[in-house]
MIDO-340427 format. One record per residue (C-alpha): x, y, z; residue number from 1. Coordinates in nm, 2 decimals, always signed. Layout:
<dogu <X, Y, Z>, NUM>
...
# end
This chain:
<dogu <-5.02, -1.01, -12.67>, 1>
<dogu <-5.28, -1.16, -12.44>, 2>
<dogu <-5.66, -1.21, -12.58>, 3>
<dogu <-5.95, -1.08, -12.31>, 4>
<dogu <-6.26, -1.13, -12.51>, 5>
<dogu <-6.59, -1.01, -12.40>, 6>
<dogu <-6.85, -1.26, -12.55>, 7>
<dogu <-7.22, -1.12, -12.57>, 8>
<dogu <-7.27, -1.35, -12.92>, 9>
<dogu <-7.56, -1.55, -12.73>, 10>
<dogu <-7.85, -1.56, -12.90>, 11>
<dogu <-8.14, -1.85, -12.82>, 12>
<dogu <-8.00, -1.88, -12.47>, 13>
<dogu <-7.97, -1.50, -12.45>, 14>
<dogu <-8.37, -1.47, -12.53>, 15>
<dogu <-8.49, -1.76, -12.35>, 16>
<dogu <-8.33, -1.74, -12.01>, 17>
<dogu <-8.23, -1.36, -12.00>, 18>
<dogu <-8.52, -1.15, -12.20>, 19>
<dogu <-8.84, -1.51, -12.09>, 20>
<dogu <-8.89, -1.45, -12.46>, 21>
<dogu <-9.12, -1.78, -12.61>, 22>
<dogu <-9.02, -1.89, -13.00>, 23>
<dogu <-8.88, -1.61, -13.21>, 24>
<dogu <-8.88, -1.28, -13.07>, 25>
<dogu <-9.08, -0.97, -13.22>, 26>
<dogu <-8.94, -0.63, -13.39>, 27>
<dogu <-8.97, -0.48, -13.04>, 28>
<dogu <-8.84, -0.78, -12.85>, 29>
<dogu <-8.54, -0.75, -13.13>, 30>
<dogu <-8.43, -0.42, -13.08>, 31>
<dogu <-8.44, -0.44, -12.74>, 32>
<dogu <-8.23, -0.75, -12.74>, 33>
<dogu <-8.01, -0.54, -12.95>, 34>
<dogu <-8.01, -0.25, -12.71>, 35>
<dogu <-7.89, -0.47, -12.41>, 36>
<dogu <-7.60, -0.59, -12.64>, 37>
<dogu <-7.52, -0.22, -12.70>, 38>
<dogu <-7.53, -0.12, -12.33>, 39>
<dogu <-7.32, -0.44, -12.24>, 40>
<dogu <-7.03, -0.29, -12.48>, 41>
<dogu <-7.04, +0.06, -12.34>, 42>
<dogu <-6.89, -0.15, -12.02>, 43>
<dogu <-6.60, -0.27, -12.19>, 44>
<dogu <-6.55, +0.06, -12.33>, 45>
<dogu <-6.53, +0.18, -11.99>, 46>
<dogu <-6.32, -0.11, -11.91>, 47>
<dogu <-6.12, +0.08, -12.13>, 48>
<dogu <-6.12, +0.42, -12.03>, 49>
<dogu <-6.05, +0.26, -11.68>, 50>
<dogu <-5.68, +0.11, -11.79>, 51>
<dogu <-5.78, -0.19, -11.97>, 52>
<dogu <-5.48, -0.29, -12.24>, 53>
<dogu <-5.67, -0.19, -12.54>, 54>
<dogu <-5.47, -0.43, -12.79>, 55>
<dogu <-5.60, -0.72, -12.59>, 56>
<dogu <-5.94, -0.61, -12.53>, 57>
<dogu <-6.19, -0.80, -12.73>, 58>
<dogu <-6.54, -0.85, -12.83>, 59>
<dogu <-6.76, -1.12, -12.95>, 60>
<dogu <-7.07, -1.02, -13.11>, 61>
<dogu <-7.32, -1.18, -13.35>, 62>
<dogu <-7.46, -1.00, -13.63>, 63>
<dogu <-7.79, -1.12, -13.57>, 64>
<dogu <-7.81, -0.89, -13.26>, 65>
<dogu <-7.48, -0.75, -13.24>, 66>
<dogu <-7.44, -0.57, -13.55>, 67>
<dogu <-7.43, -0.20, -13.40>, 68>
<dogu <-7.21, -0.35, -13.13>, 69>
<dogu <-6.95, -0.47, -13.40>, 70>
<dogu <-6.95, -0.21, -13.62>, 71>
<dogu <-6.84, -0.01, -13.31>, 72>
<dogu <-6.59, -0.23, -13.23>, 73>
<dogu <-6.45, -0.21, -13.59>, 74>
<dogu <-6.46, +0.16, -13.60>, 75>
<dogu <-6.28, +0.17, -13.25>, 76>
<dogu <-6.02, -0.10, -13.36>, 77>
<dogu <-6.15, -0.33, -13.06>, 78>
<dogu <-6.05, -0.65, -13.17>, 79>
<dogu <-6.37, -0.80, -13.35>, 80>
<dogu <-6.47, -1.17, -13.34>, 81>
<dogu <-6.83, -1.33, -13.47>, 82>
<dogu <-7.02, -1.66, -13.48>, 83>
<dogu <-7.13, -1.82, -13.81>, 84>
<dogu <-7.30, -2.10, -13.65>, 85>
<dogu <-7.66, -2.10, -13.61>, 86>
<dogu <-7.73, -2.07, -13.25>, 87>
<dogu <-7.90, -2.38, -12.98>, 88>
<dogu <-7.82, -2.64, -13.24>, 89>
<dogu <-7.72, -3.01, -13.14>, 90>
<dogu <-7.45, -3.03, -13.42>, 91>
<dogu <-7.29, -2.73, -13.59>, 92>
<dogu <-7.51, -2.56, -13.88>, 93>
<dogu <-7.42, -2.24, -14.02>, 94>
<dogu <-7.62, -1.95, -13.97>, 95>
<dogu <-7.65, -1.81, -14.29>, 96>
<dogu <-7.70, -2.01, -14.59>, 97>
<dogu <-7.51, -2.34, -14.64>, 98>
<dogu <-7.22, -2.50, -14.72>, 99>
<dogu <-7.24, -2.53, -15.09>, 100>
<dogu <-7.31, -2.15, -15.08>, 101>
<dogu <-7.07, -1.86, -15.05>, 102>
<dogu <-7.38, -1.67, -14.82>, 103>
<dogu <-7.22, -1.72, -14.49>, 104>
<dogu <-6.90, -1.59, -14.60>, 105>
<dogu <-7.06, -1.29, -14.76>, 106>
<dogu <-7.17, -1.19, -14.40>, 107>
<dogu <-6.83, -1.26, -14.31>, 108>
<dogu <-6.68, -1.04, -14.57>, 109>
<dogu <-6.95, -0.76, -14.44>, 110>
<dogu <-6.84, -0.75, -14.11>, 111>
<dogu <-6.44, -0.82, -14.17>, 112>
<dogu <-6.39, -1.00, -13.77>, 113>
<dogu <-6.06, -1.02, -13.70>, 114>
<dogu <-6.16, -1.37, -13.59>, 115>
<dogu <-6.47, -1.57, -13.74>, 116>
<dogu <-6.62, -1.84, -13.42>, 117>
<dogu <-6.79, -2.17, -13.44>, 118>
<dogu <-6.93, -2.35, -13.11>, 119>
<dogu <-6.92, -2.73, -13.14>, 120>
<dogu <-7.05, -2.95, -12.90>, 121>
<dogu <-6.90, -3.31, -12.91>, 122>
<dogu <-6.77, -3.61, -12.72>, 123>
<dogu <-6.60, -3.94, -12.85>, 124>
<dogu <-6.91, -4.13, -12.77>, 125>
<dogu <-7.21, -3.94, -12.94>, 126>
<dogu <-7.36, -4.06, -13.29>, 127>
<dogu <-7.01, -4.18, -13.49>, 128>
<dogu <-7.22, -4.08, -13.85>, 129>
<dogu <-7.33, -3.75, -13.67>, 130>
<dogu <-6.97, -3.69, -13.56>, 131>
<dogu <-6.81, -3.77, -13.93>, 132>
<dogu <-7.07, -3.50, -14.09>, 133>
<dogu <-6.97, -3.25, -13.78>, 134>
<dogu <-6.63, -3.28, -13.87>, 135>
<dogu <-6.66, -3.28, -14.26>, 136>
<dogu <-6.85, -2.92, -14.24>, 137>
<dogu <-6.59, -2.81, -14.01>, 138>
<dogu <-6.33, -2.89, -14.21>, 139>
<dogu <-6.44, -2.74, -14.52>, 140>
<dogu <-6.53, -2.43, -14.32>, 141>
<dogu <-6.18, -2.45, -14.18>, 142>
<dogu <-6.02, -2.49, -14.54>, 143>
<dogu <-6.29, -2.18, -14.67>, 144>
<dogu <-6.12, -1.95, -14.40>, 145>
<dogu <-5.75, -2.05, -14.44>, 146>
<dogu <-5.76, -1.98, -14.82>, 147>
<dogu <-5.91, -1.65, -14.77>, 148>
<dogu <-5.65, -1.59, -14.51>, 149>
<dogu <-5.92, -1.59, -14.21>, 150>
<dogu <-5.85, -1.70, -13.90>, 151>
<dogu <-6.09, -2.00, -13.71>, 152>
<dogu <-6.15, -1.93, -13.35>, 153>
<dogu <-6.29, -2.26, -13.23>, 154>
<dogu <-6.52, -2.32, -12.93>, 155>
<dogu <-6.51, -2.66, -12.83>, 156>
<dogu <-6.78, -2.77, -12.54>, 157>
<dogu <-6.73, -3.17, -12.41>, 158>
<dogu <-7.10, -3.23, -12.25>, 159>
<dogu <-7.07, -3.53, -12.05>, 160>
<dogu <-7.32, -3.85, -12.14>, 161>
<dogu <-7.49, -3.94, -11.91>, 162>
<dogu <-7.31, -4.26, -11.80>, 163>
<dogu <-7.05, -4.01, -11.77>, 164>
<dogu <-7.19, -3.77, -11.58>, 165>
<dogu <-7.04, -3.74, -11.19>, 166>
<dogu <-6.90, -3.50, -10.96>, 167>
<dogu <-6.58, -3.53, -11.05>, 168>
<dogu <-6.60, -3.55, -11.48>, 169>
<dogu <-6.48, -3.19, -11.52>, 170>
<dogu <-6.19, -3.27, -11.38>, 171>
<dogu <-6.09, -3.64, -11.42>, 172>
<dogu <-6.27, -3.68, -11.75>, 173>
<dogu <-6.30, -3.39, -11.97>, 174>
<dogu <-5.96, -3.30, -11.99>, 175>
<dogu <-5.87, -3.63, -12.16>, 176>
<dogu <-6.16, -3.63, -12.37>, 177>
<dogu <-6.02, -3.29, -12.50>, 178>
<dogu <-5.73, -3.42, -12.61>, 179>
<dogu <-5.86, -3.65, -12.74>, 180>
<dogu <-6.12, -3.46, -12.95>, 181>
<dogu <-5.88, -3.18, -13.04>, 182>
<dogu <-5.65, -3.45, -13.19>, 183>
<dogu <-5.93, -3.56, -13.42>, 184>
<dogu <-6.02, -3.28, -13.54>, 185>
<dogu <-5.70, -3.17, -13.66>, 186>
<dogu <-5.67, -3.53, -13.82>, 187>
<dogu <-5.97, -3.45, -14.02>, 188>
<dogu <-5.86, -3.15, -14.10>, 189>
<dogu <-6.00, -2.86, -13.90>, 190>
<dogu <-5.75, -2.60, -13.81>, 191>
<dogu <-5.83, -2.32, -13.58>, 192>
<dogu <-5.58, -2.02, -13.49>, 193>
<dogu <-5.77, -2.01, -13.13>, 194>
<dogu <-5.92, -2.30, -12.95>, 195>
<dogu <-6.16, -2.16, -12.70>, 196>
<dogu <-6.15, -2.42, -12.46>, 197>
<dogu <-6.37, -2.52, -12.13>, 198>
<dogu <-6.21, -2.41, -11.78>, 199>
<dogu <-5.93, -2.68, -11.69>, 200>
<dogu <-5.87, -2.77, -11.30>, 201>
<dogu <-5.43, -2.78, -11.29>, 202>
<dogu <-5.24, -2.62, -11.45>, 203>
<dogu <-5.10, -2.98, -11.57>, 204>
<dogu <-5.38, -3.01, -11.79>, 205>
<dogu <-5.39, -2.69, -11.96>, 206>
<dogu <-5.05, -2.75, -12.04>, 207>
<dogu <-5.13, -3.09, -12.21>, 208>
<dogu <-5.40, -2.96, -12.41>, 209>
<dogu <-5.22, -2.68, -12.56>, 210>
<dogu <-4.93, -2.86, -12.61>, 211>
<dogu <-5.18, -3.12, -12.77>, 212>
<dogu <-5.33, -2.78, -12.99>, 213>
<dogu <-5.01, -2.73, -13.13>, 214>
<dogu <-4.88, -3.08, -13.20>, 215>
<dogu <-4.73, -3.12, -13.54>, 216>
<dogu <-4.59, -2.82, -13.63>, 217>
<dogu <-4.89, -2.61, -13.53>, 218>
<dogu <-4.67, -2.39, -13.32>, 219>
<dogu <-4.83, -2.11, -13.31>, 220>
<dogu <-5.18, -2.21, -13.22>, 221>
<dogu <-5.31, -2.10, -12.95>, 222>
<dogu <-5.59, -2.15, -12.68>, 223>
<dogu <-5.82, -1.95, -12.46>, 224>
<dogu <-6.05, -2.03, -12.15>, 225>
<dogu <-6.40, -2.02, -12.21>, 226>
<dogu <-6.63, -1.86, -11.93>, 227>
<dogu <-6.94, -2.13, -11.97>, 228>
<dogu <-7.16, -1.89, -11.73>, 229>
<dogu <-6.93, -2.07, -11.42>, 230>
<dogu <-6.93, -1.92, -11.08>, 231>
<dogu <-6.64, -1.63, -11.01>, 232>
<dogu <-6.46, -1.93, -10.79>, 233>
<dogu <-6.44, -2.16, -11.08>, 234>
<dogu <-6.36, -1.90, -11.33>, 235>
<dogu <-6.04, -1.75, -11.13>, 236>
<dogu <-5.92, -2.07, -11.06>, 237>
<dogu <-5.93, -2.19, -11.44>, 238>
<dogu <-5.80, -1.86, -11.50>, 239>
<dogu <-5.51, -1.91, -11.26>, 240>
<dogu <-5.45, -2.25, -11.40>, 241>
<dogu <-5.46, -2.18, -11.77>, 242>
<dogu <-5.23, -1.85, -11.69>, 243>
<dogu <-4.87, -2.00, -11.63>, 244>
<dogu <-4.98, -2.33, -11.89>, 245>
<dogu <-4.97, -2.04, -12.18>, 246>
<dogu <-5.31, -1.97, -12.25>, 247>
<dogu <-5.38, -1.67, -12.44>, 248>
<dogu <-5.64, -1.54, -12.23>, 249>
<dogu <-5.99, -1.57, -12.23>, 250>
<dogu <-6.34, -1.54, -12.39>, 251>
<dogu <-6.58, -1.53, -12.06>, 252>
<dogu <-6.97, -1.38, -12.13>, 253>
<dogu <-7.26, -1.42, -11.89>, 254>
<dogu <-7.07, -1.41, -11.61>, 255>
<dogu <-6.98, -1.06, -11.68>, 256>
<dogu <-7.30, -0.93, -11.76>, 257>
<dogu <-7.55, -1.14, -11.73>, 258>
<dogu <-7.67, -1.03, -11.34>, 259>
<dogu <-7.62, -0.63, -11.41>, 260>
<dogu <-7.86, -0.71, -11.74>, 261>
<dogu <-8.09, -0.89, -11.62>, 262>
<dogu <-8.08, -0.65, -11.29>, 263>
<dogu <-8.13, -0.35, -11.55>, 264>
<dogu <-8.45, -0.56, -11.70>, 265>
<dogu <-8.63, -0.55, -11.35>, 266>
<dogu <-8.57, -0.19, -11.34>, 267>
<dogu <-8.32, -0.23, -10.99>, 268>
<dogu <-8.05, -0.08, -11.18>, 269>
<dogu <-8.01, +0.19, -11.43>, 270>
<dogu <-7.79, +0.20, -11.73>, 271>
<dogu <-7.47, +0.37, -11.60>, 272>
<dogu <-7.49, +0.13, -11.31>, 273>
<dogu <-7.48, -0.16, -11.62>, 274>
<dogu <-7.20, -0.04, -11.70>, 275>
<dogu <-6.97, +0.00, -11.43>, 276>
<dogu <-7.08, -0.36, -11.32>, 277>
<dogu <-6.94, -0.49, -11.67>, 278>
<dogu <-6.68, -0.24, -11.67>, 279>
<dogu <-6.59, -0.38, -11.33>, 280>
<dogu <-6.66, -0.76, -11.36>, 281>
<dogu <-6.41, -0.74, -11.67>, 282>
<dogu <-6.13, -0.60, -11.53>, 283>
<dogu <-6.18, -0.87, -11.24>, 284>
<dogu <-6.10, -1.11, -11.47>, 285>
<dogu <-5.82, -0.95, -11.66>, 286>
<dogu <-5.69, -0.86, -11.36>, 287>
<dogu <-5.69, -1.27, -11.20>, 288>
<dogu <-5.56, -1.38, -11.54>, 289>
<dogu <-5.24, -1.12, -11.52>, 290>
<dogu <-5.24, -1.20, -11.16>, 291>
<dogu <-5.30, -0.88, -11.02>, 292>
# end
């Protein structure tokens, strides 16, 4: 059954770029962060009402924001997913208490996701000590879940260096480097059920990298394509590639909602019109990825 996650788990990004909030935002600023988030999942509700596949409809909410939205989503049997990492960090730090703690999976516990996130940002060539430490907490966080029988969704983001950095690194480069870093991590011992992975150009490569996910015996690992607020060009054509290579499906956010929202903000737009657009923009994308 295909995976079509709607993410809306921004946070830092989400209040800097969407709501121009500066530093930590106030009670007010909160709940009307959290009301946006709310309004964004009445789309995909629609979505549904609309013909959606409800067993591979998704969301991806954080609790920080998000809790209304996932408690929704639980109550509707919406396939729930949530972030434990603390959000517009370098390197990969937990949002709730730390490692030597049980706190973070207390909140996981509360909520019960069907599938508990981590972002990672990494590349073969940043700090080697800072990498090591990355990988360690990951792993540990990976072995957590397995033993209470959770399931890892991880997002993996390859930022080019900048001697890397060119027109062509997305698709020349990255790929390889994903490989390459997936391998690594599952020699260190970080096993994810879903690797939520950056668009890929051919189909060639999306083959190779889930091929590469479930190397060893890990055969029923799979991987989904990760929106990264791209263009609708890029996004259908990584959609189109990933498609026949045996993705799962995908896990695309701001380009779904991000123009209706901020629209909404500016007062061009009114509520129901929020929806429809998300409603809409989501089942544009379902739609390319079933090749519709």
């Amino acid at each position: 059954m295909p995976l079509y996650l709607l993410a809306m788990d921004h946070r830092a990004s989400l209040a800097a770029t969407v709501y121009r909030i500066k530093g930590d935002p106030n009670p007010a600023q909160v709940k009307q962060i959290a009301a946006g988030k709310e309004l964004v999942y009445q789309g995909l509700v629609s979505a549904l009402g609309q013909g959606a596949a409800s067993p591979s409809a998704a969301v991806l909410v954080d609790e920080r924001y998000g809790e209304p939205v996932a408690r929704q989503a639980n109550a509707a049997a919406i396939t729930l997913a949530m972030p434990i990492e603390k959000s517009g960090q370098e390197w990969f730090t937990l949002e709730y208490g730390t490692l030597g703690e049980g706190v973070w999976m207390e909140h996981v516990e509360a909520f019960d996701p069907r599938y508990v996130k981590i972002l990672v940002r990494d590349n073969p060539t940043f700090d080697v000590r800072a990498r090591r430490r990355q990988m360690d907490d990951l792993a540990t966080v990976s072995q957590v879940l397995t033993e209470a029988g959770r399931d890892l969704l991880l997002e993996l983001v390859v930022p080019a260096t900048p001697a890397q950095e060119s027109a062509t690194y997305d698709a020349d480069l990255r790929p390889e480097l994903t490989v390459r870093l997936i391998g690594e991590m599952q020699a260190a011992g970080v096993e994810p059920a879903i690797w939520k992975i950056e668009g890929l150009s051919t189909t060639a490569d999306a083959t190779r990298v889930l091929a590469t996910a479930r190397q060893g015996g890990r055969n029923d690992v799979q991987c989904i394509v990760l929106g990264r607020d791209a263009p609708p060009d890029d996004l259908d054509h990584w959609l189109r590639a990933a498609a026949p290579a045996g993705f799962l499906g995908f896990a695309i956010g701001r380009s779904i909602w991000q123009e209706p929202l901020e629209a909404f903000l500016t007062g061009d737009i009114g509520e129901q019109e929020v929806v429809a657009e998300v409603a809409n923009n989501y089942l544009h994308y379902v739609g390319v990825y079933e090749g519709v």
